[in-house]
N, C-alpha and C positions, 0 to 999 in steps of 0.2 A: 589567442592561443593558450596562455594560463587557466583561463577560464575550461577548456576544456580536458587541460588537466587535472584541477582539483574535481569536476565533474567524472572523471575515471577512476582516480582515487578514492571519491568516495562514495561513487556507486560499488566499489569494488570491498572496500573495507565493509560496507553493509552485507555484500553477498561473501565474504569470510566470516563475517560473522556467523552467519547463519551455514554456510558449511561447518564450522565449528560447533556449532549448536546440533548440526546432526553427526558428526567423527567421533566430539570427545564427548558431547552428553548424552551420545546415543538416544536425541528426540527422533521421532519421526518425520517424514518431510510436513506431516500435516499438522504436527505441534511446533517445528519448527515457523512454517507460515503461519498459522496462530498467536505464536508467542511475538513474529516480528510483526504482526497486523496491531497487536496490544502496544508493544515497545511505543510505533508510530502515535497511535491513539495518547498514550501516555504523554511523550514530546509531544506533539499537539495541544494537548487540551492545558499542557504548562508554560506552552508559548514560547520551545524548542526549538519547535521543528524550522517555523518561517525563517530564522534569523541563518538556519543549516541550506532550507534552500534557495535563500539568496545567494550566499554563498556557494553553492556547490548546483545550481543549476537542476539539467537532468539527471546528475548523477544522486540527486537525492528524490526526485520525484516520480521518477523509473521503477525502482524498485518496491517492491512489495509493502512495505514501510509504510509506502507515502497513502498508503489504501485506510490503512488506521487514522493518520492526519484528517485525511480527508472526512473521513466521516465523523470525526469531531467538529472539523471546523463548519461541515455543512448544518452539523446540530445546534452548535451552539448560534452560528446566523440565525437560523431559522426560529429559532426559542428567544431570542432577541426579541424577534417583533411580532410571532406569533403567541409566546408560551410554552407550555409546556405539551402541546402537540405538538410543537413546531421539531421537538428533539426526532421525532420518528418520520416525520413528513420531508426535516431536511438532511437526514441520511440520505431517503429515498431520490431525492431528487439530485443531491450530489454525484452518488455514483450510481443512480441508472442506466445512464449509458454503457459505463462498463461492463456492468453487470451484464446486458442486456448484449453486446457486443462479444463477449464469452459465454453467453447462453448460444446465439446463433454461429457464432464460426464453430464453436464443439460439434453443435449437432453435425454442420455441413462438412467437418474432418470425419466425423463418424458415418455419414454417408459415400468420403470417398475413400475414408482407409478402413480397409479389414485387417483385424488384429490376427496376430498366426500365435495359436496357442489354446 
């Protein structure tokens, strides 16, 4: 049960944040995700992030955040044991799926909603 409170909590403080980041510094939604896709990236690659989502479960690897993480930690494996190709080959291979999963259900909302405007 704890466990899924500090995961509400702190998926919750992440997405205050970033509501604050668009109220009181007037970012846009798309510098807002930008700046928390970097923040992630940033924890990540200083070796932040892991220790936040053991700790805090879903509630840290849900949100948008954890997209920055990841494509650090899939670079820096990857450049481990292949080099310096390995930084662009293990982005790619980390979050393709997602990527790829938000390429196709977009299109298929875009086939069955029409926009009124």
């Amino acid at each position: 049960m704890e466990a899924y409170l500090w995961a509400f909590v702190v998926g919750g403080l992440i997405c205050v944040i970033g509501q604050l980041l668009m109220d009181v510094g007037k970012l846009t939604p798309a510098h807002t995700m930008s700046l928390l896709v970097v923040a992630g990236a940033v924890l990540g690659g200083l070796g932040l992030y892991e220790p936040l989502v053991d700790f805090a479960g879903a509630g840290a690897t849900v949100p948008i955040i954890s997209f920055g993480n990841s494509l650090v930690h899939g670079a820096l494996a990857e450049a481990e044991t292949t080099g310096l190709v390995g930084i662009l080959t293990g982005i790619f291979e980390v979050t393709s799926s997602g990527i790829s999963a938000a390429i196709i259900f977009g299109f298929l909302a875009s086939l069955l909603v029409r926009p009124k405007g």
